[in-house]
N, C-alpha and C positions, 0 to 999 in steps of 0.2 A: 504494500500500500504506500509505501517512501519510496518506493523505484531504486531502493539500498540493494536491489539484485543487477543493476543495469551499468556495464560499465562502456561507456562512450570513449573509442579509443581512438584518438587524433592521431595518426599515425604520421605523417608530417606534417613539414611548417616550413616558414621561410626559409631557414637556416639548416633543415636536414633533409633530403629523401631518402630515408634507409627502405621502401619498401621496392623489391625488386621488379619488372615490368618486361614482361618478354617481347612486348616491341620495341620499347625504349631501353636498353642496359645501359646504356650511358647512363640515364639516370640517377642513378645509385651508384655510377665509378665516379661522378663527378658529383653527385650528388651525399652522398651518405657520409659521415662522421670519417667512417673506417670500412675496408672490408668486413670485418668481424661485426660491425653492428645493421647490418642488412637483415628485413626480413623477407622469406620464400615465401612464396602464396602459397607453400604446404606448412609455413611454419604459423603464417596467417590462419590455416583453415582448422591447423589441432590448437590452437589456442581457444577458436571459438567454439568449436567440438569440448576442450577441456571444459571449459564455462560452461555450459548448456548442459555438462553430465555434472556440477557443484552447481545449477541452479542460477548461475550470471548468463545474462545476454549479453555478450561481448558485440558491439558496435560499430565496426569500424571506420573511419574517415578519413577522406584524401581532400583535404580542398584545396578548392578548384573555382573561381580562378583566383580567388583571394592567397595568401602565402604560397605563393610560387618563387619567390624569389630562386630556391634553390636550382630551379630549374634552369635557371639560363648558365649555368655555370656546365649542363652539355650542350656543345656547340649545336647537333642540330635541333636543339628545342629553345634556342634563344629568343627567335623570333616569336614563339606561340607564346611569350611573358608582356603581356600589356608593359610593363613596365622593363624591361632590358634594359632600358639604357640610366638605369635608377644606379644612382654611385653605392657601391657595397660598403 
């Protein structure tokens, strides 16, 4: 009845794309912290799996086209950033 089972997970933001993208892989080599802190959309799909067998709806979020920043940092997704030419 608190929605204390729902957890809403922003998976990025301006400043990270750790989620991996099978058309875009740039995204995450140019995008993410580190190699080690990317996630697979199988590592994405047992986590909401995990939740859903403890009772959380895991959520997931990519916004879009708000905090993009991250993305112009792969060359060929520069352009699809409203904002590219925004000083880092």
């Amino acid at each position: 009845m608190t929605k204390l089972n729902v957890f809403h997970w922003h998976i990025t933001d301006s400043e990270s794309f750790p989620m991996f993208v099978n058309d875009y892989p740039n995204i995450t080599k140019f995008g993410a912290y580190s190699e080690e802190e990317i996630y697979s959309v199988e590592d994405i799909q047992k986590l909401v799996e995990y939740g859903q067998s403890v009772g959380v709806v895991i959520i997931p979020e990519v916004d879009n086209p708000s905090h993009t920043r991250s993305w112009t940092n792969a060359p060929e997704l520069n352009e699809l950033n409203a904002c590219h030419d925004y000083p880092p």
